[in-house]
C-alpha positions as CSV (number, residue, x, y, z in Angstrom):
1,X,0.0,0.0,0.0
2,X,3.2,2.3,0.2
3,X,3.4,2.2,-3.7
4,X,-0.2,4.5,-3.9
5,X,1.1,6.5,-1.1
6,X,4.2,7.3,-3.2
7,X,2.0,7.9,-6.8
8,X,-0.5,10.1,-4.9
9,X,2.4,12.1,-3.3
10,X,3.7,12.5,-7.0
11,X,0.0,14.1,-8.5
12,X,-0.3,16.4,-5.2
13,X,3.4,17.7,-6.3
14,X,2.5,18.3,-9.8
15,X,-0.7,19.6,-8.8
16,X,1.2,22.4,-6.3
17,X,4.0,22.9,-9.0
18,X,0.9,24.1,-11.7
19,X,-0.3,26.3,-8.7
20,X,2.8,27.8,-8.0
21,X,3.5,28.7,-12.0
22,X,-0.2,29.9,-12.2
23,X,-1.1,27.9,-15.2
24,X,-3.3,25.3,-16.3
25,X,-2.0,21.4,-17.3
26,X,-1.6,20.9,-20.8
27,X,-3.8,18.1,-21.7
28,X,-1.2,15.2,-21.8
29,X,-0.6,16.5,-18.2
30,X,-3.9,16.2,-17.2
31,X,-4.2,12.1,-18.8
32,X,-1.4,11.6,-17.0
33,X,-2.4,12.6,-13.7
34,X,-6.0,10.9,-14.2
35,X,-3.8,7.5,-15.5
36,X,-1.8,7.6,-12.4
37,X,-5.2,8.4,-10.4
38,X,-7.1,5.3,-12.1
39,X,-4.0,3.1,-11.0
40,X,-4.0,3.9,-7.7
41,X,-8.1,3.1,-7.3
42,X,-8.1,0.4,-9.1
43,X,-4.4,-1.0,-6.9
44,X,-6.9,-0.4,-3.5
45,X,-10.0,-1.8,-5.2
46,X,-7.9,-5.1,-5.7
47,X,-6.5,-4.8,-2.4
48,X,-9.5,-4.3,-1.0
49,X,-11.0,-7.7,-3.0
50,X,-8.2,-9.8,-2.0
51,X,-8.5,-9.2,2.2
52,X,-12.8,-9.6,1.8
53,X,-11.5,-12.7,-0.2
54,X,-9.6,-13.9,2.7
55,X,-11.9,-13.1,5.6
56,X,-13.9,-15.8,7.0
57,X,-17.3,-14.9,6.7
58,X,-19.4,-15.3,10.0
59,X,-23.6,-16.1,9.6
60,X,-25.7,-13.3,11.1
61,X,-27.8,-14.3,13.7
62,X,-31.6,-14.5,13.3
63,X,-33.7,-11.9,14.6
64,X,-35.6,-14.5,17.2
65,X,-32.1,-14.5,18.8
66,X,-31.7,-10.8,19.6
67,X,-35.6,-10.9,21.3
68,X,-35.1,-10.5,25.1
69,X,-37.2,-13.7,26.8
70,X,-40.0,-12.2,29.1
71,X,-39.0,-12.5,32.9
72,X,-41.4,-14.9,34.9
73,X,-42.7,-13.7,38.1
């Protein structure tokens, strides 16, 4: 997950150098921002597959179970 840390660090320092010269990304700037942006969603999305992938899935319990039982007198 340090990898997407890294490219995100790299489009936040592209996106301050473009506010510090006051101009606009050119258009293959801007594709390679969103390219970089894509790869980094779709890295976590996969990430994010593979660890639901791996977790053991536990049943829910029925409602009947949650009902407190009436106390007897």
């Amino acid at each position: 997950m340090l990898g997407y840390l890294i490219v995100s660090e790299t489009v936040f320092g592209v996106i301050f150098a473009l506010m510090v010269e006051r101009r606009t990304p050119t258009l293959m700037e801007v594709l390679g921002l969103a390219a970089l942006m894509v790869g980094v969603l779709l890295g976590i999305r996969a990430v994010a597959k593979a660890n639901a992938a791996l977790e053991p899935r536990t049943p829910v319990p029925s409602q009947e179970a949650n009902i407190a039982c009436p106390r007897q007198q």
